[in-house]
C-alpha positions as CSV (number, residue, x, y, z in Angstrom):
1,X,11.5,-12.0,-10.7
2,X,13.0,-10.2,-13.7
3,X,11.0,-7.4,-13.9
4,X,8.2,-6.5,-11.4
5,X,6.4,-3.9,-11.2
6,X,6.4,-1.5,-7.7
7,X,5.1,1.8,-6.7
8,X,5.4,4.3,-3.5
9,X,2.6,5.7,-2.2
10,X,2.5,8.3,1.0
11,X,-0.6,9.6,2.4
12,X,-1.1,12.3,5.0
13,X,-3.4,11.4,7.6
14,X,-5.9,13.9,9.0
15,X,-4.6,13.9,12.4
16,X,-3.7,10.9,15.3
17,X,-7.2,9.9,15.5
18,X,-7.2,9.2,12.1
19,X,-4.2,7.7,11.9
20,X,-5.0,4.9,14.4
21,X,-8.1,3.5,12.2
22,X,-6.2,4.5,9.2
23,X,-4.0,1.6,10.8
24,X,-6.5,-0.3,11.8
25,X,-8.0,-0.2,8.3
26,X,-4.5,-1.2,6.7
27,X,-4.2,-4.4,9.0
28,X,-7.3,-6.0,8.1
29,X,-6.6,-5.5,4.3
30,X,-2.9,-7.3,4.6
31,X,-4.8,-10.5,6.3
32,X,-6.3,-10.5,2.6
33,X,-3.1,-9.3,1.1
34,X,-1.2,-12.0,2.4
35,X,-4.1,-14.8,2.1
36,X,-4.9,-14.3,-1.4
37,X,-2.1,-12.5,-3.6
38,X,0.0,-14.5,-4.5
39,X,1.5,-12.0,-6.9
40,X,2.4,-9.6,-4.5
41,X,5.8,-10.1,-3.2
42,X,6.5,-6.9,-1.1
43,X,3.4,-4.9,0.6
44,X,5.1,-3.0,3.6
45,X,4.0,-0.1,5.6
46,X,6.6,2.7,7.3
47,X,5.6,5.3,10.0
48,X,8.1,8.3,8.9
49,X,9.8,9.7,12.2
50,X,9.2,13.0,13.0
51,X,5.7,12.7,10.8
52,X,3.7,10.8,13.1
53,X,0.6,11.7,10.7
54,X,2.1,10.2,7.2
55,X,2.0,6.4,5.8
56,X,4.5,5.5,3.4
57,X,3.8,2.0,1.6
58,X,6.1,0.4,-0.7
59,X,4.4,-2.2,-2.4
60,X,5.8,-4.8,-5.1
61,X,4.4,-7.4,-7.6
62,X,5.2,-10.1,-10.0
63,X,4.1,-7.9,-12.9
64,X,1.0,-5.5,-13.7
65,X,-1.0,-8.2,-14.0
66,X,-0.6,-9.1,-10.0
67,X,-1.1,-5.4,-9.3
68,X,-4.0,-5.3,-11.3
69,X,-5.5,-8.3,-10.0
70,X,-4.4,-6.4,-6.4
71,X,-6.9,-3.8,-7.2
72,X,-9.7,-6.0,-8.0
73,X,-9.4,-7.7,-4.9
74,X,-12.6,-6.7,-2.4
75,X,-9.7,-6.2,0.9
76,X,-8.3,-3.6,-1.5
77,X,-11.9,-2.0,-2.9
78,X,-12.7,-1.9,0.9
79,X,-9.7,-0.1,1.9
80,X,-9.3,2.5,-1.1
81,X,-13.2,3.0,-0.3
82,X,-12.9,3.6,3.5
83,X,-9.3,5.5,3.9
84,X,-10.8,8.7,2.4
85,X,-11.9,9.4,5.8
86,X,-9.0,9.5,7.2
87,X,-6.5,10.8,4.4
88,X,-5.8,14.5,3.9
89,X,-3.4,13.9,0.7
90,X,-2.3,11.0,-1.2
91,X,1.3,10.9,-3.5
92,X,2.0,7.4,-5.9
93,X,5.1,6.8,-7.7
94,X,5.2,4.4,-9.9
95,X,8.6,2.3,-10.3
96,X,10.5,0.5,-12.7
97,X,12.9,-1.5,-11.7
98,X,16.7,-0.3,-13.0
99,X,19.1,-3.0,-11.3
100,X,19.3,-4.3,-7.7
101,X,19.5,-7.8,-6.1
102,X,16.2,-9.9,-6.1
């Protein structure tokens, strides 16, 4: 993968409530993450210590086109649909890939 194309995205939950079907939400979306992307290479979720309340998720695709395709997915409509209830603030970056070993 020459290029690839990633992006960081950190949300602050609502509370712990929250944050248990927030995870609850994200596992059923990476059963069709990992069924039916094949253009995603990299779709991981962190707990940040100290921050029991924020998700970190680094995610990583072939290209654009595999994150686009991502989005169109109905796992992914479902989730961006449903987390609202449980997300007090969202943050993306958007990457580009400088040097590293793939």
């Amino acid at each position: 993968m020459a290029g690839g194309f990633g992006l960081v995205v950190r949300f602050k939950l609502l509370d712990s409530q929250a944050a248990a079907a927030f995870d609850e939400l994200v596992s059923r979306m990476l059963g069709g993450i990992r069924r039916y992307e094949p253009g995603t290479v990299v779709y991981t979720v962190h707990r940040v210590p100290d921050e029991p309340d924020v998700r970190v998720f680094y995610e990583l695709y072939e290209d654009r086109e595999a994150f686009d395709a991502h989005e169109r997915q109905a796992h992914t409509r479902q989730f961006l649909e449903e987390r609202e209830r449980f997300v007090s603030s969202t943050e993306v970056t958007f990457l580009e890939r400088l040097d590293g070993k793939a």
